[in-house]
C-alpha positions in Angstrom: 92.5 86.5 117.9 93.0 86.4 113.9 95.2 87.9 112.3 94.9 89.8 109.4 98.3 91.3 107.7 98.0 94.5 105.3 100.2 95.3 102.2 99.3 98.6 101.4 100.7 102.3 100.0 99.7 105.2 102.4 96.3 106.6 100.7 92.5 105.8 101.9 94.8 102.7 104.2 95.7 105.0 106.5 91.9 105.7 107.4 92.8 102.2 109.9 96.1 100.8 109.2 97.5 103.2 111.9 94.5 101.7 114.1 95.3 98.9 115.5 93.7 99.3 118.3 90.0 99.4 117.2 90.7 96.0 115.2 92.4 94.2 118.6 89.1 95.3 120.2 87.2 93.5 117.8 89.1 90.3 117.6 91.5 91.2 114.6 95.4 91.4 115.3 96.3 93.8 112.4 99.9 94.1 110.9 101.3 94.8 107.5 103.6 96.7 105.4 103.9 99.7 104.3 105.2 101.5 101.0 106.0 105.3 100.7 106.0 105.4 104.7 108.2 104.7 107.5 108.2 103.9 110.9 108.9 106.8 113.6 112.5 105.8 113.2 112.9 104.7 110.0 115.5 106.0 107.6 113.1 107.8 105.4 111.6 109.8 108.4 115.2 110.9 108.7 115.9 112.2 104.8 112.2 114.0 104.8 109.5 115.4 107.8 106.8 115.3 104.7 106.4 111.6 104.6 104.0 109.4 106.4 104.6 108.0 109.9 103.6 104.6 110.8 102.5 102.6 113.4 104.9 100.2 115.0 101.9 97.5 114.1 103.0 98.6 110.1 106.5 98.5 108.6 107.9 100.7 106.4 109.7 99.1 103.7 112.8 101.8 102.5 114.0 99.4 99.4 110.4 99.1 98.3 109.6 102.7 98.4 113.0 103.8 96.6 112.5 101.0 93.8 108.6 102.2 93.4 109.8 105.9 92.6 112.6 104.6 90.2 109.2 102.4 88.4 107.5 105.7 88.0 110.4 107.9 86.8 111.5 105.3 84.3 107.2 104.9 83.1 107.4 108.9 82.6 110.0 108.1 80.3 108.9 106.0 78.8 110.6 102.6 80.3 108.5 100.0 81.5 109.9 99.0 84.2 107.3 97.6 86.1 108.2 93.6 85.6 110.9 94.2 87.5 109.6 96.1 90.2 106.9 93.9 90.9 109.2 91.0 91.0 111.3 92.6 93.6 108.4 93.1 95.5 106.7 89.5 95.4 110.5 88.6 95.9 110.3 90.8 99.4 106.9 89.5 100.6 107.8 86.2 99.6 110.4 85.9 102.7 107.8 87.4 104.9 106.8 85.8 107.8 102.8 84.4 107.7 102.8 82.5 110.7 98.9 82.4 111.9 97.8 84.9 109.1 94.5 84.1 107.9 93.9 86.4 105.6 96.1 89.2 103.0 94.7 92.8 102.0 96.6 93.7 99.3 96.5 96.9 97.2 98.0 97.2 94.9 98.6 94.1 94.0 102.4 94.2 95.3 102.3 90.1 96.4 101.3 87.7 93.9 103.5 84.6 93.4 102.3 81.0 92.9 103.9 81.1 96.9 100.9 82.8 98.0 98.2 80.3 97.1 100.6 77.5 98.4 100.0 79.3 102.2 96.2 78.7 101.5 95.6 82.0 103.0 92.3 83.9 101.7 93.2 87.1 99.8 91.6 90.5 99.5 92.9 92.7 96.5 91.9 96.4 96.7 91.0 97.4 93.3 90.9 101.6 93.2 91.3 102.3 89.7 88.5 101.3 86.7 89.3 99.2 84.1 92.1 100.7 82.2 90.8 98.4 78.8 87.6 99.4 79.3 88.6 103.1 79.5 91.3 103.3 76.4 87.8 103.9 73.9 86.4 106.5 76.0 89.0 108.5 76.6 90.4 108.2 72.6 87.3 109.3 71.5 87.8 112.5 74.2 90.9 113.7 72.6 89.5 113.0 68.8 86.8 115.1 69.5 89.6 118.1 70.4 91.4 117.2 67.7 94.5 116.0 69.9 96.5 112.4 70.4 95.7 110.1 72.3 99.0 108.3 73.7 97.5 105.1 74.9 100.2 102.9 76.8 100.1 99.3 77.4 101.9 99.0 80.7 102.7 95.7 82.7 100.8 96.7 85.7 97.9 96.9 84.1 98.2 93.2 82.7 99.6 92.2 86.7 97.0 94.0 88.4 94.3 92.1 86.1 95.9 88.9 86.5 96.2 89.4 90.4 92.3 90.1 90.8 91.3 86.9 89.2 93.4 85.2 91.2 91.7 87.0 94.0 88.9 85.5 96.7 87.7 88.9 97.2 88.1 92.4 95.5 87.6 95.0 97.2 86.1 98.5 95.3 85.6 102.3 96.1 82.6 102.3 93.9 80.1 100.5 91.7 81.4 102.2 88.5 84.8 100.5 89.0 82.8 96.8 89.5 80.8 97.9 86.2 84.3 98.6 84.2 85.1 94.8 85.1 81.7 93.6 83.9 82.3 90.5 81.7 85.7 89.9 82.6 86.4 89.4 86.2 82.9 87.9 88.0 80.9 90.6 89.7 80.4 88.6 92.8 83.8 88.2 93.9 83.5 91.8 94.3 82.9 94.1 97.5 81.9 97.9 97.5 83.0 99.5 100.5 82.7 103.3 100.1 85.6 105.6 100.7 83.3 107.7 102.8 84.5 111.1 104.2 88.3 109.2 104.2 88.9 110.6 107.5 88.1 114.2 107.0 85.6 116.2 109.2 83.1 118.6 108.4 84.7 122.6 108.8 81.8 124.8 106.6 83.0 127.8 105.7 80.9 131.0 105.8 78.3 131.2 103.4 79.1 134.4 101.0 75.8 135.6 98.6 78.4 135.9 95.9 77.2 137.8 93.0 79.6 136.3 90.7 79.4 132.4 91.6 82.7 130.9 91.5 82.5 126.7 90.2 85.9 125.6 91.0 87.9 122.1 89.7 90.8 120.9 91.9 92.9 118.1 90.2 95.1 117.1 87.3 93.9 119.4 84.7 93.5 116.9 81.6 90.7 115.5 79.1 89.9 112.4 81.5 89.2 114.2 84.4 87.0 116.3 81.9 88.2 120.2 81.4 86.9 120.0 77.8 83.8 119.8 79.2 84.4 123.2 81.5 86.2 125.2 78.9 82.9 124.6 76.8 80.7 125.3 79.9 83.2 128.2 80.0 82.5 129.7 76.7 78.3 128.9 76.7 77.7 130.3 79.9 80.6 133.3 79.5 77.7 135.8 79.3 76.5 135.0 83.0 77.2 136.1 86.2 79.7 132.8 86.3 83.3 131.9 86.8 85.4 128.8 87.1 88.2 128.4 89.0 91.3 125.2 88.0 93.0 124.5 90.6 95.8 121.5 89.6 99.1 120.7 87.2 98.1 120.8 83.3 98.9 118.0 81.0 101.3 119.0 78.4 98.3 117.9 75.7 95.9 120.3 77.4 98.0 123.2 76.6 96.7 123.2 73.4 93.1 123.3 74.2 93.6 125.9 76.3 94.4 127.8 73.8 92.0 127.3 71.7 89.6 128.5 74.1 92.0 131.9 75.1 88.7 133.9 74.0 86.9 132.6 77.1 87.6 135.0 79.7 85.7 133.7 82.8 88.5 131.1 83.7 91.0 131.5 85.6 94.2 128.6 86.0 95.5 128.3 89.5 98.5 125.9 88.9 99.2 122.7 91.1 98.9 123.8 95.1 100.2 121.3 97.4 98.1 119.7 99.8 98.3 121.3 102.6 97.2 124.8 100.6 94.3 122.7 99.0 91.5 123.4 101.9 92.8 127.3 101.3 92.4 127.4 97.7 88.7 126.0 98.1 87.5 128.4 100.2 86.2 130.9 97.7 84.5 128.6 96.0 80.4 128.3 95.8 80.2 125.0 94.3 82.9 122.3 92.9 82.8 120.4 89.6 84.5 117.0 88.9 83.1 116.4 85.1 85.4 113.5 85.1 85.5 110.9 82.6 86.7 108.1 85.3 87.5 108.4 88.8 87.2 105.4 91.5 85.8 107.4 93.9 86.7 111.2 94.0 89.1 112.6 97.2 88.7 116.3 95.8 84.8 115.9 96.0 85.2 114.8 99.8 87.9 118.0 100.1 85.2 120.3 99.2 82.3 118.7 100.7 84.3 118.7 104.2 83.7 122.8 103.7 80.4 122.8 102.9 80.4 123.3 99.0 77.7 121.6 96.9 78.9 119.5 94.5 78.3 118.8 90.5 79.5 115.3 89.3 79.6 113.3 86.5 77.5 109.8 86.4 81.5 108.0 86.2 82.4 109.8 89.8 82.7 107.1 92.0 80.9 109.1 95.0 77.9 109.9 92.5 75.7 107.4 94.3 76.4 109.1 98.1 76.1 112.6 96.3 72.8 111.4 95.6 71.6 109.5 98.6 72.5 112.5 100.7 71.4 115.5 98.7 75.1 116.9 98.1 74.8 118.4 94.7 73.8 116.9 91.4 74.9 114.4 89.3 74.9 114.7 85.4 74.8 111.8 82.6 78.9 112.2 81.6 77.5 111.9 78.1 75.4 114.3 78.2 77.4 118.1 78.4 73.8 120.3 78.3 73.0 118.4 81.2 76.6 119.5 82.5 75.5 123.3 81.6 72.0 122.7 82.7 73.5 122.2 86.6 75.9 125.0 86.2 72.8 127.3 85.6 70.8 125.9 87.9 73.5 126.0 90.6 74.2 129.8 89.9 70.4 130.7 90.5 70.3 128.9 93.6 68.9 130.6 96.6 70.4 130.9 100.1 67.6 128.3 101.5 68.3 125.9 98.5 72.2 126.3 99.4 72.0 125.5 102.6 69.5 122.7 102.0 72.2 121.1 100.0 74.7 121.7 103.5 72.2 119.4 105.4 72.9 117.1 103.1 76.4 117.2 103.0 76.3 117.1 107.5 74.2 114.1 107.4 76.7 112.3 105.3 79.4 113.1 107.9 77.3 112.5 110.7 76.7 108.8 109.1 80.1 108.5 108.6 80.8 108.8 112.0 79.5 105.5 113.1 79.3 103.5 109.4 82.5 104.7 108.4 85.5 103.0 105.6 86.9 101.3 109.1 83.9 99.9 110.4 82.7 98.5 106.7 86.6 97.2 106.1 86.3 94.9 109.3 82.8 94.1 108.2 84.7 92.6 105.4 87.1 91.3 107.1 84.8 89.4 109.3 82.6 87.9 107.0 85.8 86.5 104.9 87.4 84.5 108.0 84.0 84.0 109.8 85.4 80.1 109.1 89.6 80.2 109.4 90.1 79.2 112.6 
């Protein structure tokens, strides 16, 4: 049997980390470790009930986790203190034991040393996040066009996590978009797409309501990227129709400001952050969801609201664009094009109950496919192909 071993944070991973199982079954021994998790009797599952519990396959590492949240709190202020985290962590993986490993899955990129090629073991980075050079031009010309700043940071990671992927046999990505953003700097073909899918989620449709007011609600961080310049202007054009939108999510301090700008536009209403347990809740009155986002990998709020039934409108950089297309599951605009954005709003509010629920086949078929074709079954495909010659 080969064996496979996982560095990973608990996000999309746990869709088959915690299945060890399936993978012995199919001739993979998969085991790893684990940051922001523990295992069932790990310190951390003492000091909180919220955090993730692991599989004894999948260690928790407690010094990782704790050093990770000091990186971010220091990066919110404004210390860089990523060189040093990632050092202690290619210090901690470096001691770890690789007997018979054929093959890494990293993601991040937490191991990285000149150790790791030494072993001669193939590596698979997970790559969830576009381009962040190719994105510093889009998103400054976003918050010209508002009239705000745009605070661009250079951070370490972003330098690491680029250096890692070259040094990479394979990257995996959520998305074409995020291959795209890499386009003339890292080579395409060392590059896998493996859909997120339905992440785990099943389909629960709620009720169908003939609304006569139809509610288009955004859940996420409420800022210029994720595109709620975009909304507050569908907001205003559209204020004269039977519309409303709905932000759910925790505003960036340089949104305030736009929002104010646009206090005259009455048919928004702001929600706040909810936390994620409450988000399925907090969906359920809407008609349709919007993600006019500027970037995102892939899109977990789309998947939240398509796992109730709720058609979707997307920008053409929305990682899940392509299966919102192949299945019918809403629309997808050109994100350079805004009357496009409006034109979907529109249409969307018009639409009648068969055209709705023509648009809720869609969305079942997509979790039916998932089913059998799923993020697990396509990450050992990959797995697979890559050690098909390691003995």
């Amino acid at each position: 049997m080969k064996k496979v071993l996982v560095i990973a944070k608990p996000d999309h991973s746990l869709t088959f980390i915690n299945d060890s199982q399936f993978f012995e079954e199919n001739g993979i021994s998969l085991s790893g470790y684990c940051l922001n998790a523990t295992n069932r009797n790990g310190l951390l599952s003492k000091l909180s009930r919220k955090v993730t519990i692991l599989n004894d396959n999948i260690k928790g590492s407690f010094t990782l986790t704790i050093l990770g949240h000091i990186n971010r709190f220091l990066i919110r202020k404004g210390i860089d203190s990523g060189k040093i985290f990632y050092a202690a962590c290619d210090l901690y993986f470096s001691r770890v034991n690789y007997r018979d490993v054929v093959l890494v899955h990293r993601w991040p990129m937490f191991c990285y040393g000149s150790w790791l090629r030494k072993l001669e073991l193939k590596v698979i980075s997970d790559c969830y996040e576009l381009n962040p050079i190719y994105l510093k031009n889009i998103y400054a010309d976003e918050y010209n066009r508002y009239g705000l700043k745009f605070h661009s940071s250079n951070l370490f990671r972003h330098e690491h996590n680029y250096n890692t992927l070259i040094d990479s046999d394979y990257i995996i990505a959520p998305s074409k978009i995020v291959v795209d953003s890499y386009r003339g700097i890292i080579d395409p073909e060392k590059f896998v797409v493996n859909s997120y899918g339905t992440m785990g989620m099943s389909y629960n449709p709620k009720p169908i309501k003939e609304n006569i007011i139809k509610n288009f609600v955004f859940l996420g961080r409420v800022c210029l990227e994720k595109g709620i310049g975009k909304i507050l202007e569908a907001a205003r054009l559209l204020s004269t129709n039977d519309i409303s939108f709905t932000i759910i999510g925790p505003i960036d301090e340089a949104c305030y400001k736009l929002i104010e700008d646009f206090d005259d536009v009455k048919n928004v209403k702001f929600i706040g952050p909810v936390s994620k347990r409450d988000v399925l809740s907090n969906l359920k009155d809407a008609d349709f969801f919007i993600l006019p986002s500027l970037s995102d990998a892939y899109g977990m709020a789309v998947i939240e609201a398509l796992s109730l039934g709720i058609p979707c409108i997307v920008s053409s950089r929305t990682g899940c664009c392509d299966d919102i297309v192949t299945y019918g599951m809403g629309k997808v605009f050109d994100v350079e094009d805004n009357d496009e954005f409006y034109q979907c709003i529109l249409e969307f509010s018009n639409l009648s109950l068969a055209d709705y629920s023509q648009y809720r086949e869609g969305i079942n078929k997509f979790f039916i496919a998932e089913k059998s074709s799923n993020y697990k079954n396509r990450t050992l495909s990959i797995y697979k192909e890559v050690i098909k010659n390691e003995k």
